[in-house]
C-alpha positions in Angstrom: 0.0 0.0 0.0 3.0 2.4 1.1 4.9 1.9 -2.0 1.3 2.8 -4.4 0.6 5.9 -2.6 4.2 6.8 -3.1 4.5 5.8 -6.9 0.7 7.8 -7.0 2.3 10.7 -5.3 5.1 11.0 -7.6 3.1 10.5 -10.5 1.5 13.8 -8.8 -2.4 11.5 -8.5 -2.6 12.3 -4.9 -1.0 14.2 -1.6 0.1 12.2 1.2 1.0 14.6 4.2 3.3 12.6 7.0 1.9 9.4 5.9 -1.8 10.6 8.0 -3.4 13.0 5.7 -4.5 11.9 2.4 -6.6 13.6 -0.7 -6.9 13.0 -4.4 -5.6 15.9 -6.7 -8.1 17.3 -9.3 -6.3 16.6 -12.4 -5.5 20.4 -12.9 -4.5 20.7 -9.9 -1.0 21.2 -8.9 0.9 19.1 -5.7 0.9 21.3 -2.9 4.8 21.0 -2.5 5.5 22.4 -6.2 3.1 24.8 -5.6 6.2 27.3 -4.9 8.3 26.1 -7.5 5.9 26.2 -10.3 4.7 29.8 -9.2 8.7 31.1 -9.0 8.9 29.7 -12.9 5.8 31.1 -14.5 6.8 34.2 -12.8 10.5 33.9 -14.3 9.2 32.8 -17.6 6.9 36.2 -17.8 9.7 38.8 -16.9 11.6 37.0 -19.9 14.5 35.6 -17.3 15.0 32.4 -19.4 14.6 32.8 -22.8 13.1 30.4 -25.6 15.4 27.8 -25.6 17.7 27.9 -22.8 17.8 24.9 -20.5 15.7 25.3 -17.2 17.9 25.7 -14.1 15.9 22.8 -12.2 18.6 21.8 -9.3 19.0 25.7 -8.6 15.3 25.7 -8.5 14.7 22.6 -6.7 16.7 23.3 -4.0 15.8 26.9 -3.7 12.1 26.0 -3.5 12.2 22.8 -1.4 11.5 19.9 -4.3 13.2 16.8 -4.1 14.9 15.6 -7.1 13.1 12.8 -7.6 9.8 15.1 -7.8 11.1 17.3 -10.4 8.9 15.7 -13.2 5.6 15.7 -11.0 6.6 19.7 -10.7 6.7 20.6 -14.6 4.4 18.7 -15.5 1.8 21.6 -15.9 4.8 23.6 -16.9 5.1 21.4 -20.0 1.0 21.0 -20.4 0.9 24.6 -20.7 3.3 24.7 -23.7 6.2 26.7 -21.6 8.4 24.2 -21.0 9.5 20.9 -23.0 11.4 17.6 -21.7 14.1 16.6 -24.1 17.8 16.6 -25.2 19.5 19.8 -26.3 23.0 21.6 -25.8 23.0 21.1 -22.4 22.1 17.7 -22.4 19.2 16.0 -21.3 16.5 18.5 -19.4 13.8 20.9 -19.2 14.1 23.6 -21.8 11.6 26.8 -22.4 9.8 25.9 -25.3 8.3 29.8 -25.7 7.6 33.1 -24.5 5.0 33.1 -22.4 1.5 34.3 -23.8 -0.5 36.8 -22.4 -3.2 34.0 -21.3 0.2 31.8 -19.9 0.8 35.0 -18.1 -2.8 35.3 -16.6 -2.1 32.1 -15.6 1.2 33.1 -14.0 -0.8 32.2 -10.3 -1.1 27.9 -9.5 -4.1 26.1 -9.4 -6.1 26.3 -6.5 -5.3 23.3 -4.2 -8.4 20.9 -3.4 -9.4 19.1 -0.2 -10.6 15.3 -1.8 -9.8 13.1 0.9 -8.9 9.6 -0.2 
């Protein structure tokens, strides 16, 4: 049971909270520990600090914003639904790279999903 909820939480399904407090994530709805992360990235990506392109700092960022680096594909994943970012290889290897400038509606949506209370 411990090692599903784990693979589910990874996989960014659910929220398990000291292995007491569960709930089921809304499918837009973002993790509550890349909640931070995501929010400092959108933000970056709208005052043009990484350009189209350029590989994603996500060790500086994971670190900075308390995401362990095993969870670093749960945490862009709505980065990469929303067009801004891309998984693949590229100059600096494999990574996270910034796909775009960020649109006026990416921009609106510079603020994370709200986060849900469905208790599993």
């Amino acid at each position: 049971m411990r090692a599903a909820l784990d693979a589910l939480e990874a996989a960014g399904e659910v929220a398990v909270r000291q292995r007491v407090y569960r709930y089921r994530l809304d499918p837009g709805q973002l993790h509550p520990q890349d909640t931070e992360f995501d929010r400092a990235v959108r933000k970056a990506l709208a005052s043009r600090q990484y350009t189209p392109g350029t590989a994603l700092p996500v060790g500086l960022l994971s670190r900075r914003h308390d995401v362990p680096p095993l969870r670093i594909a749960r945490a862009c994943r709505h980065l990469i639904a929303d067009g801004l970012v891309a998984h693949r290889d590229g100059p600096a290897g494999p990574g996270y790279y910034v796909t775009t400038s960020p649109s006026p509606a990416a921009q609106a949506a510079a603020a994370p999903k709200e986060e849900g209370n469905n208790r599993v």
